[in-house]
C-alpha positions in Angstrom: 31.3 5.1 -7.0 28.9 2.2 -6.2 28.4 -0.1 -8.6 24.6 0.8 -9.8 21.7 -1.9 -9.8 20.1 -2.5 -13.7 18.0 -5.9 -12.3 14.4 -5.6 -12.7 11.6 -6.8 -10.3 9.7 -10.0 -10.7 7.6 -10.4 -8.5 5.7 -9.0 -5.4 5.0 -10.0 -1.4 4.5 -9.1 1.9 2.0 -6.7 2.3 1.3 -5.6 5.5 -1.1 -2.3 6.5 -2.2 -0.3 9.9 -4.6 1.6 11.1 -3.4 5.3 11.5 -4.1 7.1 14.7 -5.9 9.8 14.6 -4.8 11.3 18.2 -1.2 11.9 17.2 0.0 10.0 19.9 1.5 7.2 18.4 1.7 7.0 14.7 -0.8 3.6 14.1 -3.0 2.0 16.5 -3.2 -1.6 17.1 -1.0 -4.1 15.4 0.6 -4.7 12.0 -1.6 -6.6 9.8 -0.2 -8.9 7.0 -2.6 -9.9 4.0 -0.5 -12.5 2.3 -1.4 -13.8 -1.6 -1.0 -10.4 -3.0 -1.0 -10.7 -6.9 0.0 -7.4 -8.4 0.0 -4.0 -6.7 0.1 -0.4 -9.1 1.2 2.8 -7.9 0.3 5.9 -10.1 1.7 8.8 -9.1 1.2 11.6 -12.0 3.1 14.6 -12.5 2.6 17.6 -15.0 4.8 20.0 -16.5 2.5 23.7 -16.7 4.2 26.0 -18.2 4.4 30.2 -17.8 4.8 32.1 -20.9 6.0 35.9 -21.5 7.5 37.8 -24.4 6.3 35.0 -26.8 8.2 32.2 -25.2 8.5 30.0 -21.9 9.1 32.1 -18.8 9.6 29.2 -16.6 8.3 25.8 -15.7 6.5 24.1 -12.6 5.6 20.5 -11.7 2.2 20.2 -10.9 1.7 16.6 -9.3 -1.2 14.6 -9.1 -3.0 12.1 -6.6 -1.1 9.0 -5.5 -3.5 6.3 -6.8 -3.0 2.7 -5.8 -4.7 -0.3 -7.1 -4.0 -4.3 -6.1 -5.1 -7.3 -6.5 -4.9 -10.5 -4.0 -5.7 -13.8 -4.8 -8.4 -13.4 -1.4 -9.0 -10.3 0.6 -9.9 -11.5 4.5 -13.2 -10.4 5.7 -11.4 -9.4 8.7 -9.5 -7.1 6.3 -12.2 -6.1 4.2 -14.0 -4.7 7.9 -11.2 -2.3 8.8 -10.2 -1.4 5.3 -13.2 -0.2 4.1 -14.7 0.4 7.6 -17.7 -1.9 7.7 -20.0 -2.6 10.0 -20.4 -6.1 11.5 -23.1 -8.0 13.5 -23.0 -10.2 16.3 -24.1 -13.0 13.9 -21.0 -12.4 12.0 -23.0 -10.5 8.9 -21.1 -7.8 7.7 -22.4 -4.9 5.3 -21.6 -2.4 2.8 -23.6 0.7 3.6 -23.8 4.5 2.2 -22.4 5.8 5.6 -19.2 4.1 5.4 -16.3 5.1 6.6 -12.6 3.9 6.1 -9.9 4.7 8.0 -6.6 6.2 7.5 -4.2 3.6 7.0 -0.7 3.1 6.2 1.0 0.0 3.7 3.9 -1.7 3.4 4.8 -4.3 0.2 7.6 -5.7 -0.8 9.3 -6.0 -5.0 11.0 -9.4 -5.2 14.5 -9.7 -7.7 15.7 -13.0 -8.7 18.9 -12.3 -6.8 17.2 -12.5 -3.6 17.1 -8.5 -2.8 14.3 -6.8 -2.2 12.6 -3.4 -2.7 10.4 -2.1 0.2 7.6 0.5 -0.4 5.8 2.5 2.1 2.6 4.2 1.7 2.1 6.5 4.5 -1.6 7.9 4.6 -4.5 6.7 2.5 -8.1 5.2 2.2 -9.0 2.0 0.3 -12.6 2.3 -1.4 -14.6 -0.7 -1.6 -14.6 -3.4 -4.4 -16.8 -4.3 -7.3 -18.3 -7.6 -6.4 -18.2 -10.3 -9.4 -18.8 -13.6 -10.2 -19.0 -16.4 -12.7 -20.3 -19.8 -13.0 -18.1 -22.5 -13.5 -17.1 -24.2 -17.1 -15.2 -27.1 -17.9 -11.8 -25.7 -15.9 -11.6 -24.7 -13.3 -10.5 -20.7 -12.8 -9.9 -19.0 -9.3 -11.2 -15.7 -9.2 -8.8 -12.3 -7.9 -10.2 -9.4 -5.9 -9.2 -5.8 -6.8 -9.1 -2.7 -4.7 -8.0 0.5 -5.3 -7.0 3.3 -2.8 -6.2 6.7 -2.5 -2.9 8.2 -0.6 -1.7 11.4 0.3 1.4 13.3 2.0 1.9 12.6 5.7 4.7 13.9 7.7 7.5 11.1 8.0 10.9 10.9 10.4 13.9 11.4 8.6 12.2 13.8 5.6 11.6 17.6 5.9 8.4 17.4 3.6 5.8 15.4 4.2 5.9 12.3 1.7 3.6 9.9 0.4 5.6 7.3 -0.5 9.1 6.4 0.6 11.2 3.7 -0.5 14.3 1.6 0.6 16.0 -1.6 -0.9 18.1 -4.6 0.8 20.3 -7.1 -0.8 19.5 -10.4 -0.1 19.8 -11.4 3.7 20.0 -8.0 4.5 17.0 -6.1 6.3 18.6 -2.5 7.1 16.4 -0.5 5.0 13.2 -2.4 5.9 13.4 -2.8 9.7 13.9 1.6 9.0 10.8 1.5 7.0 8.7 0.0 9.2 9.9 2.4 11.9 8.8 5.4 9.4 5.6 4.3 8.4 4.0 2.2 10.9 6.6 3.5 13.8 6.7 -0.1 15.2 9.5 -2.9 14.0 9.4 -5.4 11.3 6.5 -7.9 13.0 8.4 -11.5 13.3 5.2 -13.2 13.5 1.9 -13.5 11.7 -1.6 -14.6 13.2 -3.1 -14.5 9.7 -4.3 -18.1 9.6 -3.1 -19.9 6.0 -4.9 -19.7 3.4 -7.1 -17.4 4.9 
């Protein structure tokens, strides 16, 4: 038996989304986008236990499961970004604008959990919406403090190579200098390979 694996994750990177196509002819459209600086990512996925009862007792149990919510925060989301995610409309001038008619499309994720030892956990999100931000803001004090911007999405089952049922998240782990499992993920989710090359400027 293989030796099991008790380290725990400290840290997160490489998030990278795509725009689902709608058409079914290819499974995103476009490229691979990477938003780099993410700062914490949650994924709730709630289940619950409802019971059937007969002759004064429990007949038998079901698992009812709930929406796949996920909420993260980056140090700076991209205007680019924040046009396709939340699917906002942009002038010529380069305004963009939050609106009651928008619309965001389907897209799929992909982040990475970080271990100490150099491994790393891949996630896949395979169909979901992100809804718009709060805005904030603060004046400045004596110290200087950098601000975080929060989003929170929504993601559902979506049929996925390899898997029977449809799945809304799918996972796959590589020890350090290893990429088997991701370069497979990426095939599943976004059905193009592990992107080599980003044109996200720095710092952007």
């Amino acid at each position: 038996m293989a030796e099991k694996k008790y380290r725990a994750s400290t840290g997160v990177d490489e998030f990278y989304y795509g725009v689902l196509d709608e058409t079914g002819a290819s499974i995103i459209v476009g490229d691979i986008e990477r938003i780099k600086f993410l700062q914490t990512l949650n994924i709730e996925m709630p289940q619950e236990a409802v019971r059937a009862y007969g002759d004064n007792q429990t007949a038998e149990i079901a698992v009812s499961s709930g929406n796949t919510t996920v909420t993260s925060a980056f140090h700076k989301l991209p205007d680019e970004d924040k046009q396709v995610l939340f699917g906002l409309e942009k002038t010529t001038a380069g305004l963009y604008a939050y609106g009651s008619t928008d619309t965001p499309p389907y897209v799929a994720c992909v982040f990475a959990k970080t271990y100490e030892d150099g491994s790393k956990e891949w996630v896949g999100l395979t169909k979901g919406i992100f809804m718009r931000p709060n805005i904030n803001g603060q004046t400045k004090q004596e110290g200087v403090e950098f601000s975080s911007e929060e989003v929170t999405a929504e993601f559902m089952d979506r049929e996925v190579a390899g898997f029977t049922e449809e799945k809304s998240a799918v996972f796959g782990r590589d020890e350090k200098g290893i990429t088997t499992q991701r370069d497979a993920l990426f095939m599943a989710v976004f059905g193009k390979p592990y992107p080599t090359e980003t044109t996200t400027p720095e710092g952007a």
